[in-house]
C-alpha positions in Angstrom: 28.7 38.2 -16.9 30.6 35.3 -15.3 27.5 33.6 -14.6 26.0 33.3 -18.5 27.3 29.7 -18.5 25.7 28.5 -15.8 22.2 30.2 -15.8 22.5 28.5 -19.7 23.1 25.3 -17.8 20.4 25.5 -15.4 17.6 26.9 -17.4 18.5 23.8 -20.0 18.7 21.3 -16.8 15.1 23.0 -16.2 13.3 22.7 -19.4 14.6 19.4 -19.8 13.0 17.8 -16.2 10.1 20.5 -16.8 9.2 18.7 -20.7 10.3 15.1 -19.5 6.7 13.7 -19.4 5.7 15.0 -22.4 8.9 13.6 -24.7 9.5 10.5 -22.4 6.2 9.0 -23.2 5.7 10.6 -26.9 4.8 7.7 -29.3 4.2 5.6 -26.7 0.6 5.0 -26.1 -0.5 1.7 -27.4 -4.1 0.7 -29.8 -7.1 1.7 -28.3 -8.4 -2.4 -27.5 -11.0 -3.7 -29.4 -14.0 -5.3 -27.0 -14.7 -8.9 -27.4 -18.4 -9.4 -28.7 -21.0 -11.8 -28.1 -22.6 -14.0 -31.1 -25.6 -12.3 -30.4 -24.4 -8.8 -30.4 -22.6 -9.3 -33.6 -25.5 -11.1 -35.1 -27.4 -7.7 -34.2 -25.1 -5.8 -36.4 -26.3 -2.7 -34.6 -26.3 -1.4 -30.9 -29.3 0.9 -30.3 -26.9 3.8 -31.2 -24.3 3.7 -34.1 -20.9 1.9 -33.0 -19.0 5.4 -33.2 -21.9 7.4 -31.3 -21.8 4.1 -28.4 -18.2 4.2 -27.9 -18.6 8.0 -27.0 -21.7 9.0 -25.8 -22.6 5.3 -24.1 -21.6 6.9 -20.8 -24.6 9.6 -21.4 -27.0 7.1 -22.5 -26.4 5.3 -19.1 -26.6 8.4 -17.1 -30.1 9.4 -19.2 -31.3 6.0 -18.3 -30.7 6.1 -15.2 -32.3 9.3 -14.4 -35.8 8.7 -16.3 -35.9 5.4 -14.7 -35.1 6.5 -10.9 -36.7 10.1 -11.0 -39.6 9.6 -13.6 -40.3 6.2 -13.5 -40.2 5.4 -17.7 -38.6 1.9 -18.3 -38.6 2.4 -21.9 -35.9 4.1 -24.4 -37.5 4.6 -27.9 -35.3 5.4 -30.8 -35.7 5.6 -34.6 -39.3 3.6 -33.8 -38.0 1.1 -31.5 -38.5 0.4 -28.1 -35.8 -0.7 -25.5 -36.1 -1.4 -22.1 -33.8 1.3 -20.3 -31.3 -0.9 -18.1 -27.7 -1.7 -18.2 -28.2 -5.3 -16.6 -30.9 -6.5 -19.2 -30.5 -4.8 -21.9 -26.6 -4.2 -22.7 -25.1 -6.7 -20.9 -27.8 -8.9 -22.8 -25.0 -8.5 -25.5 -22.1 -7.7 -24.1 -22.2 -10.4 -21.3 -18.7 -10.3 -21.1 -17.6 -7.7 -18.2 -13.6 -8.2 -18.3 -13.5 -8.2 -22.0 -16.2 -5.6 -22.9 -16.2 -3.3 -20.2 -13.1 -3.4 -18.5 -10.4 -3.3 -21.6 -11.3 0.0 -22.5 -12.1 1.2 -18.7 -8.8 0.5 -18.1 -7.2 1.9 -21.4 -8.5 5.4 -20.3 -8.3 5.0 -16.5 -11.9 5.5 -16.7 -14.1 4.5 -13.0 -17.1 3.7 -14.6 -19.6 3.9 -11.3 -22.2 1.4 -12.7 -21.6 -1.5 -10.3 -21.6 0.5 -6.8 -25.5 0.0 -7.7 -25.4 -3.0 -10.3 -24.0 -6.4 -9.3 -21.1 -7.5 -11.7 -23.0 -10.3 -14.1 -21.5 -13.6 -13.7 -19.6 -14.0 -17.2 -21.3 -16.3 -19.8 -19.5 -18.5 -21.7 
């Protein structure tokens, strides 16, 4: 019974390095960015998906592309009646030109690798 004051001690020395990520970092996470647009994308007023369903399924999209293209040989994405050609480097970056401001803001905001230029070249950025 001598000991109670020190196994108090060191199970509240323990929860406290065991929890220290979680409260040393609560509150802290900054504003998701928001991507720097093109004239032409924002005179398109819509991408070929809804802005909410792009910013979390775009990653999909890519990857469906990318397989009906390289396994099945179809170039073109239809949705709602319309026809797009299925390719990251003429159809997306068509609008969003910008690679560092587009791209790579929120890439980097969720330590995301997006693996799109080990096959793509990076465009040049427009001005």
């Amino acid at each position: 019974m001598n000991d109670k004051p020190k196994i108090i001690i060191g199970l509240a020395i323990f929860l406290a390095v065991f929890t220290f990520p979680f409260w040393y970092n609560h509150g802290a996470a900054s504003t998701a960015p928001k991507p720097e647009l093109t004239e032409k994308a924002k005179a398109a007023k819509k991408c070929i998906l809804e802005k909410e369903q792009m910013r979390t399924e775009h990653m999909q999209l890519l990857n469906d592309w990318r397989n009906t293209v390289v396994r099945d040989g179809q170039h073109v994405y239809e949705i709602d009646g319309k026809e797009y050609v299925a390719s990251l480097t003429n159809t997306c970056l068509e609008c969003h030109s910008n690679k560092a401001e587009f791209c790579d803001k929120c890439h980097l905001y969720t330590s995301a690798e997006p693996y799109c230029w080990t096959c793509h070249t990076i465009p040049k950025e427009k001005k």
